[in-house]
N, C-alpha and C positions, 0 to 999 in steps of 0.2 A: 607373294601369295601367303605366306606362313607367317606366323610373328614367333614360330620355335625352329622352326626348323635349321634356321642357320645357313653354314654351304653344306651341311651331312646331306650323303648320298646314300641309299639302301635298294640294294636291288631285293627283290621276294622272286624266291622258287618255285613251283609247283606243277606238280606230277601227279595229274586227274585219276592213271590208270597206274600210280605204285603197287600195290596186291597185286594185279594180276603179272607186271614186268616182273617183279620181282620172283615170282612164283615160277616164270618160263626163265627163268636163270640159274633157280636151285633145284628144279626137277625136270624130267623128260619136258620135251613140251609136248603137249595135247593137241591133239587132234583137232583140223579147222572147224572148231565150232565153236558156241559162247561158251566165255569162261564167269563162273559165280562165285561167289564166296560165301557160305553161310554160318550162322551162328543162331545158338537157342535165344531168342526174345519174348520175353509176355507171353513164355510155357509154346511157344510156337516159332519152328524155324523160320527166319528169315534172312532177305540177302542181306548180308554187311557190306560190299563191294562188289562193285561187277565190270567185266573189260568193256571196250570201245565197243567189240562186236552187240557184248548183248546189250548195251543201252541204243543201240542203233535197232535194235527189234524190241523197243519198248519195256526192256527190264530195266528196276531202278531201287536202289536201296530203298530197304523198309517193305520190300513186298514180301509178300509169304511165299515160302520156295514151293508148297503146291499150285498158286499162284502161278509163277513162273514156267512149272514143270507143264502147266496144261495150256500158257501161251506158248510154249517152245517145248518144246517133247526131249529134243538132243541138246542136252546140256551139258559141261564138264562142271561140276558142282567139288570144288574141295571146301575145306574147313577152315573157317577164317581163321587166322593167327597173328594178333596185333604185335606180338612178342620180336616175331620175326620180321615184320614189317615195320617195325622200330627200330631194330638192331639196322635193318637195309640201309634208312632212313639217315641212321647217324653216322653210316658208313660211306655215304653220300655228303654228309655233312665235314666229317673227314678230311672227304678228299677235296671239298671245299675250301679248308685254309690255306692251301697252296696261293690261293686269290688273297684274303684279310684273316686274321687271327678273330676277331667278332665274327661267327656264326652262330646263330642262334637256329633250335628246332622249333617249327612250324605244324607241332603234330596236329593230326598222321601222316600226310602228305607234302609238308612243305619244308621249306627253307627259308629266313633272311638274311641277307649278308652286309655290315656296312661298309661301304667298299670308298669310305669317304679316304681320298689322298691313295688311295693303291689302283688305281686307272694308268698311271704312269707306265708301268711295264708291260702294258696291252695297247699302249696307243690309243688311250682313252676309254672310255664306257661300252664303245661299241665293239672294240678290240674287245675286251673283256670280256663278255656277255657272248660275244663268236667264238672263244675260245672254250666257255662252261657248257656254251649248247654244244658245238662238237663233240668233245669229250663224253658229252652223258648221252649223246646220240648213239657212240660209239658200244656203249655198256648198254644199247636197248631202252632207254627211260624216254618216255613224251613230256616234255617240259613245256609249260607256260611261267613266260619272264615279266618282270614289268620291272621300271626303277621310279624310285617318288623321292620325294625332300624329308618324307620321314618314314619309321617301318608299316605304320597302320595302311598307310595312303600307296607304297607300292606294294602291298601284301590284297588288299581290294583291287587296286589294276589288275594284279597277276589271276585273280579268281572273277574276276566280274566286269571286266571291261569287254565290249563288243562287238562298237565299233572303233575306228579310228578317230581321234582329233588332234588338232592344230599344235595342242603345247598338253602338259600334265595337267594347270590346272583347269584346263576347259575338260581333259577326262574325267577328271574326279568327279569336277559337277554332274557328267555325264551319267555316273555309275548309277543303276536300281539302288535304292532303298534296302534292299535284300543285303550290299556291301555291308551296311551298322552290322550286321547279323545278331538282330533280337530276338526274343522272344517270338514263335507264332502271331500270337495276339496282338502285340506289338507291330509288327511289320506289316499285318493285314490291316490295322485301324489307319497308319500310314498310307496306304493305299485306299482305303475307302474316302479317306479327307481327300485326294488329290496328291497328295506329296507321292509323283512315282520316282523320283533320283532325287539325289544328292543335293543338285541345284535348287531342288525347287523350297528341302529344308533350308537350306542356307540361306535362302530370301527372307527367311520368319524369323524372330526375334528368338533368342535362345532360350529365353526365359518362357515363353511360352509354348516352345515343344517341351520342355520339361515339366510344365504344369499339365500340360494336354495326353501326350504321350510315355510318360516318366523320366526320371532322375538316367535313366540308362541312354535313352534315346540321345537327349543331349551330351552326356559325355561321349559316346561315339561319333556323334557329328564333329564334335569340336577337335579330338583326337586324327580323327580322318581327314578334319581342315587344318591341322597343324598348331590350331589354339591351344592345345592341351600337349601337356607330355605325352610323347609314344616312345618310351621307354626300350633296350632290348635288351636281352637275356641271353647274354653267349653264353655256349657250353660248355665254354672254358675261359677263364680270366688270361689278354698276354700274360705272359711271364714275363722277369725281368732283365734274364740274360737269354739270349735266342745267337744263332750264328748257321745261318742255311748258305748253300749250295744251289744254283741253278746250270743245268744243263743243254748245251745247245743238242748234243747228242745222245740220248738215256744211255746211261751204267746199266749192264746187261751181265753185269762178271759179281756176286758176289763179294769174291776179295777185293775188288777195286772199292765196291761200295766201301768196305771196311775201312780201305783205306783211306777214306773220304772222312767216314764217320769220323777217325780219329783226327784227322785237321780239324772237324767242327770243335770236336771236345777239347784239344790244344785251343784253338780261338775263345770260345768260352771260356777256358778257366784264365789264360791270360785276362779276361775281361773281368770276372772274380778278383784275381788279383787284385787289379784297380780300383775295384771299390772294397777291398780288405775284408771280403768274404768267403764261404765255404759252400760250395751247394753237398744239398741233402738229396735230390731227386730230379735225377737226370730222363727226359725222353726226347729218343731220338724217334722220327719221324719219316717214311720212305714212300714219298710219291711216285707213283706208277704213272707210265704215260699214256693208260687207257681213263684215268680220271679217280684211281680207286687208291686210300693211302693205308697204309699200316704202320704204328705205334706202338715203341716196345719201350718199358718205361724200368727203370731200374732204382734202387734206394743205397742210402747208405748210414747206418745208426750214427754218425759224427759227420758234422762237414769238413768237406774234403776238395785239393787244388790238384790231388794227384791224376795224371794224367794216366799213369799205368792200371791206376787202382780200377779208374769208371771203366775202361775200354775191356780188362779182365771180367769186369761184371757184366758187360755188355756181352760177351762171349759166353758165360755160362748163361744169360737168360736167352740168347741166341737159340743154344745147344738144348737147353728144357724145352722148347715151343712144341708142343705138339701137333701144330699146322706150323712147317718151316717158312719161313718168310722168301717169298715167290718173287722175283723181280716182273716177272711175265715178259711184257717187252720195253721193257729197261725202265730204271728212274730217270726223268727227269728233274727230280730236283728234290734234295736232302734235307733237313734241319733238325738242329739240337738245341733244345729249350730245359732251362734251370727254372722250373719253375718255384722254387724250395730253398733260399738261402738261408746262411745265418753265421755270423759275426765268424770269422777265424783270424788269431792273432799268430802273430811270429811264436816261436816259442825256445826258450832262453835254455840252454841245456848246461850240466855241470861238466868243468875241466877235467873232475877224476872219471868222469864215463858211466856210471851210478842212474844218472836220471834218462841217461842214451839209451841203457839195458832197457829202463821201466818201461820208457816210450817204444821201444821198438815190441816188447813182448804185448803193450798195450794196444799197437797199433795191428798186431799178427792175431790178435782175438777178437779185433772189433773185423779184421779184414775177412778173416772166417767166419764171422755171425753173419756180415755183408753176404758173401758168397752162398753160405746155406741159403740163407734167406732168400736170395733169388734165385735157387734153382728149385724150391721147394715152398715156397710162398711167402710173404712175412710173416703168416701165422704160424708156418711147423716149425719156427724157432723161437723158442718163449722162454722169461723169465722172470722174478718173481720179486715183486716189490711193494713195499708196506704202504699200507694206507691208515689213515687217519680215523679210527674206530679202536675200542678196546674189547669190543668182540670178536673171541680168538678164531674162526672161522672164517670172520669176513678182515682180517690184519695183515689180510697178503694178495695180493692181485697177480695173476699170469699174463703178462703183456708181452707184445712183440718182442723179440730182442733187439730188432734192429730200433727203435724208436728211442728217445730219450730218455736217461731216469727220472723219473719224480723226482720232485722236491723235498719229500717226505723221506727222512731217515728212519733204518732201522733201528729199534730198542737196544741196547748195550747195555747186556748184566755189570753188575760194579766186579772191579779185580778181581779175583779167588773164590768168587760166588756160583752156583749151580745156575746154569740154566732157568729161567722163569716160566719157560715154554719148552714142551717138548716135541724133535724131530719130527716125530709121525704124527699124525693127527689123524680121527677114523672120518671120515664123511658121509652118513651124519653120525652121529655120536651111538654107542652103543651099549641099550640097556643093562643092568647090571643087579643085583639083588644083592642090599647091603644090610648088616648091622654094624648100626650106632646110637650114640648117645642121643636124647630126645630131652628138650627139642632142639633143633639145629647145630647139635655134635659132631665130633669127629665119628669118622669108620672105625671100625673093629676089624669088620673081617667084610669080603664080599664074594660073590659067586659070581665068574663068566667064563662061558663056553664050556659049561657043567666042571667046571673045577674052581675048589672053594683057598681062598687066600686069605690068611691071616698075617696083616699089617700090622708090621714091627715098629715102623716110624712115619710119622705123618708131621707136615706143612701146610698150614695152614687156620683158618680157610681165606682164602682173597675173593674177595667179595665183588662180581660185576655184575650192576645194573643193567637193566635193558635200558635201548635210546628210548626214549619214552614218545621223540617224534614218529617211530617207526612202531610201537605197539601193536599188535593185533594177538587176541585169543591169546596162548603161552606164549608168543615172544613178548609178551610183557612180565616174564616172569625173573625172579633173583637168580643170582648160581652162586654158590657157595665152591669154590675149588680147592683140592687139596692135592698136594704133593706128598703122595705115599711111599712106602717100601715093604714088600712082602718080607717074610721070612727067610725066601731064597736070594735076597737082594732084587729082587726085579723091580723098577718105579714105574709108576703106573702116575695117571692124571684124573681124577675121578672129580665130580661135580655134581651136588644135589639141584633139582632143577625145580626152585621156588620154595619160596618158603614155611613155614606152618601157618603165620597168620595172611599168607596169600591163598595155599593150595592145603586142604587137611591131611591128603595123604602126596608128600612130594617123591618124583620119581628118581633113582642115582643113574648115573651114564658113565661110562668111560669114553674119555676127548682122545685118551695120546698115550705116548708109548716112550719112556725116557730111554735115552741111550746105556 
């Protein structure tokens, strides 16, 4: 039937009434009556979704909830939120990989999965497919399944097939014209020619639905007949080291989980080993046996084979969750995925014990940035490294700690020399009122914070350009910088901003505050 599709198998998900299941999960449920979902449209509320119930009394997305209100009087009207109906969705998808690591989202409502070669521990397709609808039956969701030879082709079954037929590809042909899902205009001219399904474009030469109906028409036809790539989009790439757990009886004990966790993480890094690497970013994964999973994902600024280090980190990001992680009624099945390597070599230590110290005090600082880090986020541990600009402002970056340094080195003054830069820097710089020599002299003396200083020694001036590709208004301006000293000894960083044959009257700033 296909000239792409190969032996790939994809089943497609979908969940007509998500918004409203999902909504009788996270609040009271409401009262036997329809349930709606509205949102402002075209300056006028309208339904966004609506349950089983009320499309059985004739409500239907796109009507105006006065509309609605005066075909049905008793209505349970909440406020649509796609925010949360995503979040559901992916939580769904989730608990999806338990089946193949390829899931892709199907928004708002859907699911694909390629389930090509993992039929084997369900006793096939149908096993498979009896074990997803259970589960999500279980959690309350009405599911419509279909499987095709690619994702376009069972994602259409799952939304728009009707009746029954013999084999897939007589369904396919079977499908309305509504499956391409074009344009209005589009689908209706399709309809007024004759063409009401799938089959009856397929009869017609391809080049001439494209000339007739547009460039779209035909590449969804071809897509949905398997001519064309139908490409997916998992929501997460496998990883390359994985090492799970499956359960004839759910883990119902916490500590037991753990102690599970830690054989994964032992089997993994053994598996590291062998290919003479270090993971960076460990997530362990804890299937639920009602269908629902949860993902606790930990880092570490260096790669690492230690088996005490990840499991330590695993227990402080445990202990920070502010929803505890819930077995319910038990996991049925575990897994730990490295999705993050990067090269780790042996490493050679000195006989006097010199380079044992370095590495252990090296290895007790990187293991406490690790720690902070995860129990406080990768961002509330940060540190400060140089970039590639000679704008003293932008010559430092706050980045994670746990992440790796740049490649970019720090400045180093020559031997016995002062500083070039100093410690404090004001953010943004802070006016000043100076005399000096004209034009483009050194300071005399200058006034800030209503006290006047007369400069005994000065350096300078170091002259930096603006990047000329970043220009706009004064940051295209010169700075002239000088390294001063009052009379009390105190050094200051002062900097005229442009210069006479740029600006006629240039303004002085204080940058910084030397030690």
């Amino acid at each position: 039937m296909s000239k792409l599709s190969g032996t790939r198998r994809y089943l497609a998900l979908f969940f007509p009434w998500l918004p409203a299941e999902r909504f009788t999960r996270s609040a009271p449920k409401p009262p036997d009556l329809p349930l709606v979902f509205a949102e402002k449209q075209r300056g006028a509320l309208r339904l966004a979704s609506v349950d089983a119930r009320a499309q059985a009394l004739g409500l239907s997305v796109g009507m105006p909830l006065a509309d609605a209100r005066a075909r049905v009087p008793e209505l349970v009207i909440v406020p649509f939120d796609p925010v949360l109906d995503q979040a559901w969705l992916d939580r769904l998808a989730q608990g999806c990989t338990r089946y193949t690591p390829l899931v892709a989202l199907d928004a708002p409502d859907g699911l694909i999965l390629d389930i090509t070669g993992c039929t084997h521990l369900f006793d096939g397709e149908a096993g498979l497919i009896d074990d997803i609808d259970s589960r999500l039956t279980r959690l309350g969701m009405t599911l419509r399944h279909a499987l095709g030879p690619t994702a376009d082709a069972a994602r259409a079954l799952a939304r728009y097939q009707m009746l029954p037929a013999p084999d897939e590809a007589s369904a396919i042909r079977r499908l309305p014209v509504a499956a391409l899902e074009l344009e209005a205009e589009a689908a209706t001219a399709l309809v007024r020619a004759g063409l009401k399904t799938i089959g009856d474009l397929a009869a017609r030469p391809t080049a001439n639905i494209a000339a007739r109906f547009g460039a779209d028409a035909a590449t969804a036809l071809r897509r949905l007949l398997g001519d064309a790539p139908s490409p997916l989009d998992p929501r997460t790439t496998p990883p390359p080291v994985v090492a799970e757990r499956r359960f004839a009886e759910p883990v119902a004990s916490m500590p037991h989980a753990t102690q599970i966790l830690t054989e994964l993480v032992g089997e993994a890094i053994a598996d590291l080993g062998e290919r003479g690497k270090g993971g960076r970013h460990f997530r362990a994964t804890f299937f639920r046996s009602d269908g629902l999973a949860r993902s606790i994902a930990v880092e570490t600024g260096h790669p690492t084979r230690d088996n005490g280090l990840v499991m330590r980190l695993f227990a402080e990001r445990m202990d920070a969750l502010r929803d505890p992680l819930d077995p319910g009624f038990g996991f049925d099945m575990m897994r730990l995925a490295v999705p993050r390597l990067e090269p780790l070599a042996a490493t050679q230590l000195k006989l006097e014990g010199g380079a044992v110290r370095a590495a252990t005090e090296g290895a007790a600082m990187a293991e406490l940035v690790d720690r902070l880090a995860t129990r406080i986020g990768r961002g509330g541990v940060r540190k400060f490294a140089a970039a590639d600009t000679h704008i003293p402002e932008q010559a430092q970056l706050a980045l994670p700690a746990i992440d790796a340094p740049p490649p970019t080195p720090w400045p180093v003054p020559e031997p016995g020399e002062p500083p070039l830069r100093p410690f404090y820097l004001f953010d943004p710089p802070q006016v000043i009122e100076v005399i000096a020599e004209v034009p483009d002299g050194p300071p005399h003396r200058f006034r800030w914070r209503r006290a006047t200083h007369a400069i005994r020694r000065y350096e300078g001036p170091e002259r930096i350009a603006s990047e000329w590709w970043r220009r706009k208004d004064n940051a295209g301006l010169t700075r002239d910088y000088y390294r001063v000293e009052d009379d009390r000894g105190r050094r200051y960083w002062l900097f005229r901003h442009g210069l006479y044959d740029e600006k006629p009257d240039p303004r002085w700033y204080i940058h910084g505050l030397f030690a």
